[in-house]
Steps between C-alpha positions, in 0.01 A plus 500: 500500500845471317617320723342106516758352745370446811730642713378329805621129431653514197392380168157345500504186252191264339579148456315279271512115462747414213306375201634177308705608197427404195763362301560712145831617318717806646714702342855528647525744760764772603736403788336755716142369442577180572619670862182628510299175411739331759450750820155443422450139516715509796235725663211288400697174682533737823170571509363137453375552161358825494609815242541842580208705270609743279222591309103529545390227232678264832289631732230187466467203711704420833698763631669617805621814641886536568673732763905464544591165451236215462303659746138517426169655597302255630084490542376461863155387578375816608513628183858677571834487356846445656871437383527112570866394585779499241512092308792356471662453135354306268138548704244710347212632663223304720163499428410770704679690309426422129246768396313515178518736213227602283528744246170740499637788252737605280724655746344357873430134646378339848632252707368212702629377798523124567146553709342597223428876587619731244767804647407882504562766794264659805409827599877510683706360206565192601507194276215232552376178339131513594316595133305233353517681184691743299410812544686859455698522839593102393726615203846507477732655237841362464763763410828346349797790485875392493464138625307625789101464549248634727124455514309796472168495693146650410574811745795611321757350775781205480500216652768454806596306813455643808717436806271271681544284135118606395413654156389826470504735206714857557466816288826568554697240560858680438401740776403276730775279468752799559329559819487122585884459443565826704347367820636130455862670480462698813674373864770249600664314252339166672116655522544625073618138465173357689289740245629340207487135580104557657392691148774213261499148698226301507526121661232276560491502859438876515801521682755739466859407476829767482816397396751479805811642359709799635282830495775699439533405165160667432640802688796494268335440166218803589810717518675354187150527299446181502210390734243408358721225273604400834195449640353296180856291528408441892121428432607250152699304770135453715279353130147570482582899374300624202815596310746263584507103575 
């Protein structure tokens, strides 16, 4: 459990709603801080408001789960959880997918989903928002490493996305991943490129869309090393991808 990435969509992120600063004296800052400050605020404006959390003291109040780029998991009414389609900047996440965060323990909390049913896991490991109350399998611990998070479950597992866009939590999640990437790289050039964009794009419609461009140039780039850049150039050119706009 070195290893918090999840390897399966990339860096998991929680977003919280900015809280009104207060105005007080500041020191003068180094050039590089200010950088910092900067890259941040320009984050917050991207995401309609809403901060990346850093710490668990943040973890109180509204909340929503990130995956790739202001793509969030999003509550359905049977008490499941999808990835809801990427917003566009300056957007942040709908109500369906603002969760809340309530801090149980020194180290855990437990979230709320927007239909007021608090999340845990089933016999299968998959995530569900059906408790009325906070109970073991209903705690979460938040695990910050390296800028990267993931939410620890009561069983032991982490939190990931599955293909189908439905949260489940995975033992292993480096493992599986490695197997996951293996069988999305195998075939034609043009059936690996159809693997990606079904497990990255995600448009409203449910439709799927491929970039029309010359296939060759996904021929030559998986011979020059370069595919998979390819493909995420090919797919940013279609929108609605988790990692690019």
């Amino acid at each position: 459990m070195a290893d918090y990435a999840l390897a399966k969509t990339g860096k998991l992120k929680l977003k919280g709603e900015k809280e009104k600063s207060k105005k007080k004296k500041r020191k003068h800052r180094k050039h590089e801080d200010d950088n910092g400050e900067k890259d941040r605020q320009l984050d917050i404006l991207k995401h309609g408001g809403w901060k990346e959390i850093d710490g668990f003291s943040e973890l109180k109040g509204s909340v929503a789960i990130e995956f790739g780029n202001s793509a969030y998991v999003k509550a359905l009414d049977n008490g499941l959880f999808t990835l809801g389609a990427p917003h566009d900047d300056g957007d942040g996440p709908s109500p369906e997918e603002v969760l809340t965060a309530i801090i149980v323990s020194e180290t855990k909390i437990a979230l709320k989903s927007g239909y007021g049913k608090y999340l845990g896991i089933d016999k299968k490991g998959v995530v569900t928002g059906r408790s009325d109350a906070v109970g073991s399998m209903e705690q979460w611990e938040p695990i910050f490493q390296e800028g990267k998070l993931a939410l620890l479950s009561a069983n032991g597992c982490f939190v990931t996305l599955t293909e189908d866009d439905s949260l489940e939590v995975e033992d292993d999640e480096a493992t599986a991943a490695k197997a996951a990437r293996k069988n999305e790289d195998e075939g034609e050039v043009s059936q690996v490129e159809l693997n990606y964009v079904k497990k990255f794009q995600k448009f409203q419609d449910k439709k799927i869309r491929l970039f029309t461009g010359e296939m060759g140039n996904l021929t030559k780039a998986k011979e020059e090393g370069t595919f998979h850049e390819t493909m995420l150039d090919r797919r940013s050119k279609m929108k609605a991808d988790r990692y690019c706009k």
